[in-house]
Backbone bond lengths (Angstrom), bond angles and torsions (degrees), N, CA, C in turn:
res aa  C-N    CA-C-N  psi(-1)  N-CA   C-N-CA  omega(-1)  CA-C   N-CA-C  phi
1 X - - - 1.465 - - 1.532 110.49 -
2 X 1.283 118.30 159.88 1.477 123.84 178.84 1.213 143.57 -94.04
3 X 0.868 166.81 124.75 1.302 161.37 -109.36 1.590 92.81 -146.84
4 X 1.422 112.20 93.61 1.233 152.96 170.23 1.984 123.08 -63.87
5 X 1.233 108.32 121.71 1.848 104.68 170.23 1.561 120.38 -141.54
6 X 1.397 96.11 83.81 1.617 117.73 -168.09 1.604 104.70 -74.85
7 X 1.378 120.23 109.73 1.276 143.63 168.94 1.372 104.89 -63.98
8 X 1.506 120.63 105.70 2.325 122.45 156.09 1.657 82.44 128.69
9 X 0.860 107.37 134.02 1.901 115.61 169.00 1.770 105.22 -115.71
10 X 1.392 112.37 12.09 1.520 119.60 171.99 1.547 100.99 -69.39
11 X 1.377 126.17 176.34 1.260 138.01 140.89 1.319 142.48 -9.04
12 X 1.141 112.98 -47.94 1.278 128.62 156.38 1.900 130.24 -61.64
13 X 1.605 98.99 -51.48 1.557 114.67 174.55 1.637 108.74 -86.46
14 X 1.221 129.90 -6.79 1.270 135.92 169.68 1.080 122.45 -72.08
15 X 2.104 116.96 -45.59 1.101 100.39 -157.00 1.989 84.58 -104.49
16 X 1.424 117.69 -1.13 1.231 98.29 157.37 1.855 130.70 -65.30
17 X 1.856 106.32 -28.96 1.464 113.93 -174.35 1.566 84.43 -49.02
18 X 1.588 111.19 -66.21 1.347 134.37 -167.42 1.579 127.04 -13.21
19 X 1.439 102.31 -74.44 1.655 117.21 157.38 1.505 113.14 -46.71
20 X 1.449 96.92 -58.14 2.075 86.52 -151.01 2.343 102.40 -75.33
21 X 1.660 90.18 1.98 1.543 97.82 -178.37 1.545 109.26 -84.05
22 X 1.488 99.16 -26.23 1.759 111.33 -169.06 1.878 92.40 -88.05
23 X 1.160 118.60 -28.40 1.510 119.23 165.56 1.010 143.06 -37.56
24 X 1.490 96.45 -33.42 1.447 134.64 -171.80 1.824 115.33 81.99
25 X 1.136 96.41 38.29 1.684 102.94 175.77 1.422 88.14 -83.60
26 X 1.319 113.17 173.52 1.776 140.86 142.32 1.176 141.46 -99.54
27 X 1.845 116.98 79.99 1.453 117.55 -164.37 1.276 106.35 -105.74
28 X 1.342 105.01 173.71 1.113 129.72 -174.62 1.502 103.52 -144.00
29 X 1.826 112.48 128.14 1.568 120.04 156.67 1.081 153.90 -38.19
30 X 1.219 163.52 156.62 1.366 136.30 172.37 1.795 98.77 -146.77
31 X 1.223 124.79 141.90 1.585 114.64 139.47 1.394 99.38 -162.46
32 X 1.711 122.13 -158.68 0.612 136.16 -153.60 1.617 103.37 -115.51
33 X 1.696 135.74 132.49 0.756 131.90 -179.93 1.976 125.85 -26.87
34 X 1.380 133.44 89.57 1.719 129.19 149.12 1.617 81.18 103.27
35 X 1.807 131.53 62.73 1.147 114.67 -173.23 1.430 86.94 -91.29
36 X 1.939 102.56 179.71 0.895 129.77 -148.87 1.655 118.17 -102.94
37 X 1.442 104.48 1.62 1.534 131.52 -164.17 1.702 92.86 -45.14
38 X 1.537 110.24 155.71 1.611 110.73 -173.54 1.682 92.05 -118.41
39 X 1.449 111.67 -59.01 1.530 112.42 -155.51 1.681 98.55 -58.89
40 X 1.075 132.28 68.09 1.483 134.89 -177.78 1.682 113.51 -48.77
41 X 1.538 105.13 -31.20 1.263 107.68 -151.37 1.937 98.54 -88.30
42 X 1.263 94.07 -17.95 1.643 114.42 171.44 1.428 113.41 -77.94
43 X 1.145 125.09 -2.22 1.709 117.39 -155.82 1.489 96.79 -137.40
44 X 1.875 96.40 -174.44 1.401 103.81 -168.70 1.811 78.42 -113.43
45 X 1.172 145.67 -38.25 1.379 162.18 163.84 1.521 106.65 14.62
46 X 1.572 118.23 -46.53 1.461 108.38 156.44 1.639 135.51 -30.74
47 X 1.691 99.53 -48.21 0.637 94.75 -163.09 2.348 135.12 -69.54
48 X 1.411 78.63 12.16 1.767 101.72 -162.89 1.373 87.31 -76.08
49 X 1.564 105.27 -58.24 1.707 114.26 -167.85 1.976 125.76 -71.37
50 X 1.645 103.91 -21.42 1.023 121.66 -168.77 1.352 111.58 -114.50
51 X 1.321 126.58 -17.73 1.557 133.42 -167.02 1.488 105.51 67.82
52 X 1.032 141.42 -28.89 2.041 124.71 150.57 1.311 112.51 -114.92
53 X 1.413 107.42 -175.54 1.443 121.05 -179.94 1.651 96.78 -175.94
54 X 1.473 115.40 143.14 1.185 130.76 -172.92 1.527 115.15 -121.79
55 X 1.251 137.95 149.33 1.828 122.50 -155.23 1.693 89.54 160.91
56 X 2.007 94.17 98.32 1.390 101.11 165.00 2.157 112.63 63.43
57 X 1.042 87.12 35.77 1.426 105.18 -177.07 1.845 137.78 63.54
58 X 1.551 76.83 -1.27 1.532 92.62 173.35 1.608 116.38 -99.49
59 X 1.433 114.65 116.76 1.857 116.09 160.52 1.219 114.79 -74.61
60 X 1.664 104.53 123.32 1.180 117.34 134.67 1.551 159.23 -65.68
61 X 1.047 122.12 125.38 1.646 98.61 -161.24 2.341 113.33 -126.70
62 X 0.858 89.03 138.33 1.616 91.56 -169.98 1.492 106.77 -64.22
63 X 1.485 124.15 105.55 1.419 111.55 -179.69 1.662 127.29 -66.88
64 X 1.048 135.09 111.26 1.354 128.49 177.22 1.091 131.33 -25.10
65 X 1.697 126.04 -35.26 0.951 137.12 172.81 1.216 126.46 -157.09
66 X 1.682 127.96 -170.23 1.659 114.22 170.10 1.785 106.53 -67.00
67 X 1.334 128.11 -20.64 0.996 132.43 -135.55 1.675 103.11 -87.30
68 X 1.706 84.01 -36.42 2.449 97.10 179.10 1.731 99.46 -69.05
69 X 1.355 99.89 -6.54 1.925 78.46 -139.18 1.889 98.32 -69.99
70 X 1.217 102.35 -37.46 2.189 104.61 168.55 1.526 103.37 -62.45
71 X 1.100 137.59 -39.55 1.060 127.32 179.73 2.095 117.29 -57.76
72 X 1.460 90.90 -67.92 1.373 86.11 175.15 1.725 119.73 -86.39
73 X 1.177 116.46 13.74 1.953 117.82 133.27 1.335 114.96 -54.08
74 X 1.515 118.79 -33.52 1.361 89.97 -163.77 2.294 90.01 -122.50
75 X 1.168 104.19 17.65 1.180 92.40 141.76 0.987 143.46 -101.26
76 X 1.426 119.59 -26.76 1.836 130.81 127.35 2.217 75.40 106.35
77 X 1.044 113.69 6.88 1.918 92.79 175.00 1.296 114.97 -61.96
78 X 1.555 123.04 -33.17 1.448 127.40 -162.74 1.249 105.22 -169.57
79 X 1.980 110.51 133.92 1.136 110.24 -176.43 1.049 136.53 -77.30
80 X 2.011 129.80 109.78 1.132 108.37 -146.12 2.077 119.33 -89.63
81 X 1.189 115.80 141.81 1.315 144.35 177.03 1.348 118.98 -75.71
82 X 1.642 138.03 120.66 1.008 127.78 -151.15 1.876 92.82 -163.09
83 X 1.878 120.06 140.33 1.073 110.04 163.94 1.498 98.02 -100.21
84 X 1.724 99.84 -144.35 1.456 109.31 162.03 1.333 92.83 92.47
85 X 1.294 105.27 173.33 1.825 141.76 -170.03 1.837 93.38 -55.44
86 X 1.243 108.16 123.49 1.263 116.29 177.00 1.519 111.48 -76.88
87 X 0.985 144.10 -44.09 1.274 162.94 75.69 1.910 96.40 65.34
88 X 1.253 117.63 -79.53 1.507 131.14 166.62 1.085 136.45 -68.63
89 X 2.088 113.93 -12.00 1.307 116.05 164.91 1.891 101.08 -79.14
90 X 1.426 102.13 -41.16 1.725 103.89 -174.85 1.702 91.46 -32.06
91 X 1.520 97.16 -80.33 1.493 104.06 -164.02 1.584 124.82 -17.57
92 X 1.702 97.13 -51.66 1.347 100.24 -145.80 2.000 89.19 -78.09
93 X 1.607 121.53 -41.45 1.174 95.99 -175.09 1.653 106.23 -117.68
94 X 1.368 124.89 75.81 1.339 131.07 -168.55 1.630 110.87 -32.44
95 X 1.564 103.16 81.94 1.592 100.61 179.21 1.536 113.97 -62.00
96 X 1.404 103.44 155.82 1.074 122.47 158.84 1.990 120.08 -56.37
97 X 1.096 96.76 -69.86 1.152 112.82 176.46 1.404 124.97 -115.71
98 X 1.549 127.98 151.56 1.595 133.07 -174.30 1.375 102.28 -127.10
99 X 1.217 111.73 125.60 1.274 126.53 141.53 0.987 142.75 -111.28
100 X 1.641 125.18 107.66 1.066 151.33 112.01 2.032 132.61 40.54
101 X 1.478 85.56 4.10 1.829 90.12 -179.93 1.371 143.70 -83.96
102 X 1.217 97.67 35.21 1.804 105.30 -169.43 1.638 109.15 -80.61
103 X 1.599 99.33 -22.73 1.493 99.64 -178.96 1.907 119.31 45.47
104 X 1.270 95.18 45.73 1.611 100.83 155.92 0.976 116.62 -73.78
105 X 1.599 132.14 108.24 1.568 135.39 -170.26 1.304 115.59 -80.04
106 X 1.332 116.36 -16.08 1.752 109.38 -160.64 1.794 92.63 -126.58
107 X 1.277 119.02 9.39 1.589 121.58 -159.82 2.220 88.35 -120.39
108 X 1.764 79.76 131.27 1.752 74.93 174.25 1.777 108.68 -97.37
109 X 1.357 117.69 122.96 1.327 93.48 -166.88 1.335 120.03 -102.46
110 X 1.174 106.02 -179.89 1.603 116.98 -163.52 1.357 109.96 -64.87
111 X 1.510 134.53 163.92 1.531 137.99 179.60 1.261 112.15 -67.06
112 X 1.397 136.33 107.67 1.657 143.75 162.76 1.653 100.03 -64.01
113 X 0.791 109.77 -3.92 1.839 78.51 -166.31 1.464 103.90 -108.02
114 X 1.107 97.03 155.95 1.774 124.63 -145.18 1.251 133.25 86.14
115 X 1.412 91.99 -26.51 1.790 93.14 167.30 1.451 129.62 -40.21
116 X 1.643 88.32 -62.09 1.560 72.50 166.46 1.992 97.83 -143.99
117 X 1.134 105.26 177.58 1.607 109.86 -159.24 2.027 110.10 -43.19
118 X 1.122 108.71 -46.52 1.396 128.83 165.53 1.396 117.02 -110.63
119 X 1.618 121.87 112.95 1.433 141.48 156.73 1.493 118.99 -74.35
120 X 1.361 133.67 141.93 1.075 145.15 166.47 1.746 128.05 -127.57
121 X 1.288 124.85 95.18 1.537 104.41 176.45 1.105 122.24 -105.96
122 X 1.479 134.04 169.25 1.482 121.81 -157.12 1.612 78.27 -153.93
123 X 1.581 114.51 123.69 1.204 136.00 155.19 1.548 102.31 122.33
124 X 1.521 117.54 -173.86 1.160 128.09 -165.75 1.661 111.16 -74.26
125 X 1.583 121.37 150.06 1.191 112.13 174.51 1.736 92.62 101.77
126 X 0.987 153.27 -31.58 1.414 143.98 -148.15 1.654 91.22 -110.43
127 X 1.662 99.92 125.03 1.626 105.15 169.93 1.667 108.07 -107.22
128 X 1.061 117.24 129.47 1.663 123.31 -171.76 1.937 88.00 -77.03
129 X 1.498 94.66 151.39 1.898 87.99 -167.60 1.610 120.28 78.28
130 X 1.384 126.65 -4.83 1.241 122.90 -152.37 1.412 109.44 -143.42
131 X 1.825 120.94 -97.18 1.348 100.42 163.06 1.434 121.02 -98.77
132 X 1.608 112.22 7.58 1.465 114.24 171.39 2.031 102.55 -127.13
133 X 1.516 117.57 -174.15 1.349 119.79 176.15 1.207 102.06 -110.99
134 X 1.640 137.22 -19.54 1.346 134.55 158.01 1.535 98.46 -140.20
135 X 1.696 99.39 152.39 1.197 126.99 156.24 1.200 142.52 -89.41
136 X 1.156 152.41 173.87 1.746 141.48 -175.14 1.666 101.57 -152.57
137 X 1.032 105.48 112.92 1.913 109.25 -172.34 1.931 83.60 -71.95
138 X 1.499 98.69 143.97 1.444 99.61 171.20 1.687 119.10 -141.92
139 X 1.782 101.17 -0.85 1.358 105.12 156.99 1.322 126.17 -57.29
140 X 1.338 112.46 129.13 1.814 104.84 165.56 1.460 126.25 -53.22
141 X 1.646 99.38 139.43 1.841 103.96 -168.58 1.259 96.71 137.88
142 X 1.680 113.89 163.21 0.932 134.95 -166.88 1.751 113.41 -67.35
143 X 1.641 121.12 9.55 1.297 103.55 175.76 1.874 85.59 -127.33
144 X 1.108 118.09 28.90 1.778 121.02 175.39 1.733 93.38 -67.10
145 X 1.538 102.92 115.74 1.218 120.76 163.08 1.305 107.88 111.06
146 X 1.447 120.60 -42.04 1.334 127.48 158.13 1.757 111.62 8.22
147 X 1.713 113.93 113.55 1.450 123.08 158.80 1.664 111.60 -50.04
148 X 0.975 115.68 133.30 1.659 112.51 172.92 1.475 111.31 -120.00
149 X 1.694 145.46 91.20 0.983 137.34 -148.54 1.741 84.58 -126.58
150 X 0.955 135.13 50.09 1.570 126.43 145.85 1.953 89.24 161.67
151 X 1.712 117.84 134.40 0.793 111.70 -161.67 1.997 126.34 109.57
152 X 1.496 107.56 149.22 1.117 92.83 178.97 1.911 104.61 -104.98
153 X 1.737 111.92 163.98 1.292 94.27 157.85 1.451 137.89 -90.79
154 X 1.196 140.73 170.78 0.993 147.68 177.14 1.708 125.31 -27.55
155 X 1.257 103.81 117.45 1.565 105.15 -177.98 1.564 132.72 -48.38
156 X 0.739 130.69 -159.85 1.608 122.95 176.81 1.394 124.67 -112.58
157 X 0.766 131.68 82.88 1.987 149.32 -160.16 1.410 115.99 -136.93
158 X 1.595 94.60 134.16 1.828 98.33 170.54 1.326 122.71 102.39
159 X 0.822 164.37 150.12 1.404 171.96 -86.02 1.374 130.51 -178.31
160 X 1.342 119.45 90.43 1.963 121.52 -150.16 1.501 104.69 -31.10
161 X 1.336 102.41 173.79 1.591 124.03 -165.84 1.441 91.94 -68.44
162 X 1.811 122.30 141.86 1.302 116.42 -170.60 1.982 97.54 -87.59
163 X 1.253 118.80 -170.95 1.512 114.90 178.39 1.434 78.96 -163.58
164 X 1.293 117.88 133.62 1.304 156.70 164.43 2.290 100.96 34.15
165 X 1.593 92.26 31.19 1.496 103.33 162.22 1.525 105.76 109.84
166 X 1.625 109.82 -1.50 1.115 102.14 178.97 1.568 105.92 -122.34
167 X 1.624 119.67 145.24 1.430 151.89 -179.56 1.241 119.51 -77.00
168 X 1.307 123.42 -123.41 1.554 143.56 171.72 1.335 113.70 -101.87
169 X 1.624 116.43 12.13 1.643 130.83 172.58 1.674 84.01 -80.19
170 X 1.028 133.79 -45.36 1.813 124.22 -162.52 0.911 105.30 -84.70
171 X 1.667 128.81 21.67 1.971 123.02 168.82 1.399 89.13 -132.82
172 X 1.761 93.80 151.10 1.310 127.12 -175.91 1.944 97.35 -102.17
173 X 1.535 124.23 141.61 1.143 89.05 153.78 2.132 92.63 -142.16
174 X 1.555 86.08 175.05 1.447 78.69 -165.52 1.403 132.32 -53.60
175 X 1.201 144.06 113.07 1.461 138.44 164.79 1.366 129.08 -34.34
176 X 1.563 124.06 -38.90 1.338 160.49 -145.80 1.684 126.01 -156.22
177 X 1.415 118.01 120.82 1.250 98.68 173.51 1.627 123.72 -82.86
178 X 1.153 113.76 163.67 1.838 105.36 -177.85 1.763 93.08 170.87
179 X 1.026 85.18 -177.64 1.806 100.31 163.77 1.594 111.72 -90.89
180 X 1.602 98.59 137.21 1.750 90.20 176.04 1.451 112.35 -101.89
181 X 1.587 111.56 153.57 1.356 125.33 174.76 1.118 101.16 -109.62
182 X 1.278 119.00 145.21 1.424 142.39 142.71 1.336 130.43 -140.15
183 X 1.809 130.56 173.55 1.146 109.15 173.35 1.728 99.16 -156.84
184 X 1.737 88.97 31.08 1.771 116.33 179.42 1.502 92.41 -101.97
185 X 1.281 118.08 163.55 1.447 146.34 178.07 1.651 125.06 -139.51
186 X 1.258 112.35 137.50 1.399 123.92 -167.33 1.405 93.53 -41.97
187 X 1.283 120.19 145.78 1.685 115.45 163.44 1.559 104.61 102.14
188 X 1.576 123.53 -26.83 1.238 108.50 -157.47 2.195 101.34 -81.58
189 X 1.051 85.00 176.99 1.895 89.59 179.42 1.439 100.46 -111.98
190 X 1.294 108.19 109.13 1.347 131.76 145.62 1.587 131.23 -84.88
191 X 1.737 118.60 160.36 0.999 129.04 -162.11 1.710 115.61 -105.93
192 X 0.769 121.82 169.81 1.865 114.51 178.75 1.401 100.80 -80.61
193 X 1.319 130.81 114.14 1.725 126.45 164.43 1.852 96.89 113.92
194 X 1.058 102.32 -6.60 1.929 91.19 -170.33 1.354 114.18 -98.15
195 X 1.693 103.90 125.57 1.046 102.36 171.08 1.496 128.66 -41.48
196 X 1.461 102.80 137.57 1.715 92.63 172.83 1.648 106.72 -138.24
197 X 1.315 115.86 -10.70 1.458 119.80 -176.62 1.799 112.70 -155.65
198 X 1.340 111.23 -178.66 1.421 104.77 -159.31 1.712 97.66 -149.97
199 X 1.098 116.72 123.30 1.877 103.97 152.97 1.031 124.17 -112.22
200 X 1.266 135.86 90.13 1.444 157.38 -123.48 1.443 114.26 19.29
201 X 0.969 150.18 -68.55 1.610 136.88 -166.52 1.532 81.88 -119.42
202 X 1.474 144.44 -45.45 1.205 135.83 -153.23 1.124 122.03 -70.65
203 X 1.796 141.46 103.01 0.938 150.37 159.87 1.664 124.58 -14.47
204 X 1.166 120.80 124.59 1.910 122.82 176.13 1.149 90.25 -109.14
205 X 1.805 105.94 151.04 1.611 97.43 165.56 1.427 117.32 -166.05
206 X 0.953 131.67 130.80 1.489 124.35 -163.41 1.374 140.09 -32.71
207 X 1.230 129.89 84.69 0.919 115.60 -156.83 1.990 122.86 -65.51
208 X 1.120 109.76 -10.97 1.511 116.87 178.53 1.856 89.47 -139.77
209 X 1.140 94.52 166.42 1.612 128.02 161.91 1.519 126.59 -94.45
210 X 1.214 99.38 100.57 1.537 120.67 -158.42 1.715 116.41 -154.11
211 X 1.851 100.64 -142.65 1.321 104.18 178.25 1.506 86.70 -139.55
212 X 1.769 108.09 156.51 1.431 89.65 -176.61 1.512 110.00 -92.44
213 X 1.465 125.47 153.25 1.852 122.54 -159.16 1.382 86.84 -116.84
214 X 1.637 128.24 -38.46 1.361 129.37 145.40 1.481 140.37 -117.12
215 X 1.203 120.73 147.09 1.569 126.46 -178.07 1.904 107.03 -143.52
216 X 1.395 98.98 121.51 1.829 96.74 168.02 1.662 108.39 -68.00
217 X 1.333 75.08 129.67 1.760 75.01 165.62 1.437 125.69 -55.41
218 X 1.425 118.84 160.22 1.601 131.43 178.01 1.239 116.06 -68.98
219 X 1.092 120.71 101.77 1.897 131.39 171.60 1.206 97.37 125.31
220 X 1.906 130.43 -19.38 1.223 119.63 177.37 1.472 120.33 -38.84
221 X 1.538 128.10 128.52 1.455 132.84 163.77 1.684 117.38 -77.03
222 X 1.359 109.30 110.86 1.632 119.16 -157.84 1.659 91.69 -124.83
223 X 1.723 91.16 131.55 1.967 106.08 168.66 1.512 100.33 -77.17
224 X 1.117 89.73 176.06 1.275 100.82 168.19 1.570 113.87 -67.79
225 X 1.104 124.03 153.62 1.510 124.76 176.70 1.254 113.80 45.78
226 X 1.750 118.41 41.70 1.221 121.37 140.36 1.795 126.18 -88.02
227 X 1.233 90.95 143.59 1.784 89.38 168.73 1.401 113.86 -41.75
228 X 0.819 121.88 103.70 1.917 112.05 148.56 1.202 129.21 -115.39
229 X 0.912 126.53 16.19 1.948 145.55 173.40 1.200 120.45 -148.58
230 X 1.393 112.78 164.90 1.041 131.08 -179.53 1.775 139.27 178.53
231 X 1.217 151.37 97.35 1.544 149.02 -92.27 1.350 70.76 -158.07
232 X 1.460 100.21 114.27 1.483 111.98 142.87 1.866 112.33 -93.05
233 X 1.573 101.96 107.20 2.100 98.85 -174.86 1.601 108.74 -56.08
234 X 1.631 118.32 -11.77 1.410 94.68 -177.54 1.225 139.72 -95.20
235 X 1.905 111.40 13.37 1.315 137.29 152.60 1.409 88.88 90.84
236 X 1.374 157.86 41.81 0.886 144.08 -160.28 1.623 100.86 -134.23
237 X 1.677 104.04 110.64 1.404 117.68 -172.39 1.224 104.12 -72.74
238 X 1.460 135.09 -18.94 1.083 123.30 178.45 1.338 128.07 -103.27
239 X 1.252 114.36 9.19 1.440 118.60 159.54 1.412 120.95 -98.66
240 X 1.558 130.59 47.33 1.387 137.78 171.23 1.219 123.65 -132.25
241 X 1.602 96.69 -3.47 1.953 104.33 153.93 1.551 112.18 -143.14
242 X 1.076 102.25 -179.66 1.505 146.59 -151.92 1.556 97.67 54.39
243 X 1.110 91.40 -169.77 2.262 121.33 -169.58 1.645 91.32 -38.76
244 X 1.677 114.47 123.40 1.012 122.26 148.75 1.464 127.17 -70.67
245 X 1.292 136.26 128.07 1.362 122.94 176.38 1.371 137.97 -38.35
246 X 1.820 100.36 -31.06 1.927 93.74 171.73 1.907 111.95 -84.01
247 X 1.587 81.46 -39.34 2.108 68.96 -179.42 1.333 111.26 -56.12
248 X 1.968 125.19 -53.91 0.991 96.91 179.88 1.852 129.64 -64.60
249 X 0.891 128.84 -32.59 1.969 121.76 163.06 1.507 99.37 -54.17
250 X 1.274 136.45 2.39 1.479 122.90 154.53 1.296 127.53 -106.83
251 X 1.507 113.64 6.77 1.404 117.00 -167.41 1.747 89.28 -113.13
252 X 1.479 108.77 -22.89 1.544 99.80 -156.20 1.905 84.70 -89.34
253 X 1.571 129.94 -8.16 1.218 117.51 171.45 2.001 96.83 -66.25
254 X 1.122 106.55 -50.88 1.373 108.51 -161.87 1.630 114.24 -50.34
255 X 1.287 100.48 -43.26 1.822 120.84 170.51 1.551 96.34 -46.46
């Protein structure tokens, strides 16, 4: 089996750790110091701020340093989570393979390949042959998940999947950069207009009446015109965790 280093601990790179971990690969996390990920209840992403996170029966756990991270590869209890210089995780556990899951939609990203023997990117902007060795279609539609082995995938167009009539009206995204506060939680029921979070003096606030399906975590550092919300209107506490249906048909391309 392979010894795996899946880039984004959002939704997307979670429920890929997820699969190729239940496979019996050996991965390891990656992001970027206090990210900004919302669908919490979908991800391993807790685990940066909290030291675990749980998702589809597998714990995650925040490694202390470069130094745990071979160790708990080959204890395989929990998948370990790690920020810092990408650069020094390569080193420390020379993956086999990279993946590619941060899913920056509007960002062209930099060349993965060589990093490690097999590259993988997942979302728009990634040419298989080019700056990655495979691609992963991750637009919704009948080629979502789609292998891409020569070629780029699909650009970025269209307007998220609607839920009970509503679009990109049920996300908040930031106005202001700052650190965000909150002291709401994925799942809770919010109102249309109510405050629920803050980036430094600047008010967040629901944009529909619902439950929330996403929320950035508290202390997260958010740009401007990042996601940080998100209202599912059909109040339904139980649709804001485990495996979402598109990441997982994008993780099982990656498998």
């Amino acid at each position: 089996m392979a010894v795996i280093l899946v880039r984004g601990t959002g939704d997307v790179g979670s429920a890929v750790a997820a699969l190729l971990s239940l496979a019996g690969h050996q991965i390891v996390l990656h992001d970027r110091t206090a990210p900004a990920h919302t669908r919490r209840g979908m991800a391993f992403v807790d685990a940066l701020y909290q030291g675990t996170a749980q998702l589809e029966g597998l714990i995650a756990k925040r490694a202390r340093s470069l130094r745990d991270l071979p160790i708990m590869l080959d204890c395989r209890r929990a998948v370990p989570v790690i920020d810092g210089p990408l650069n020094d995780v390569v080193a420390a556990i020379r993956p086999d393979v990279l993946v590619d899951a941060r899913m920056r939609k509007r960002d062209e990203p930099e060349s993965q390949r060589g990093i490690a023997p097999l590259t993988i990117g997942l979302g728009p902007n990634f040419e298989a042959g080019g700056n990655v060795d495979i691609a992963i279609e991750t637009q919704w539609g009948d080629d979502l998940g789609r292998v891409i082995r020569t070629g780029r995938s699909l650009a970025l167009s269209g307007d998220p999947q609607p839920i009970d009539g509503h679009a990109r009206d049920r996300y908040v995204y930031a106005p202001v950069a700052g650190t965000f506060f909150t002291r709401f939680n994925v799942g809770d029921l919010v109102t249309e207009g109510q405050e629920i979070a803050r980036i430094g003096d600047t008010p967040v606030r629901a944009p529909l009446t619902g439950c929330l399906r996403g929320l950035t975590h508290d202390g997260a550092a958010v740009a401007v015109r990042t996601k940080i919300v998100e209202v599912d209107p059909r109040g339904d506490r139980t649709a804001v965790y485990g495996l979402g249906n598109r990441p997982k048909r994008i993780a099982i391309g990656v498998l």
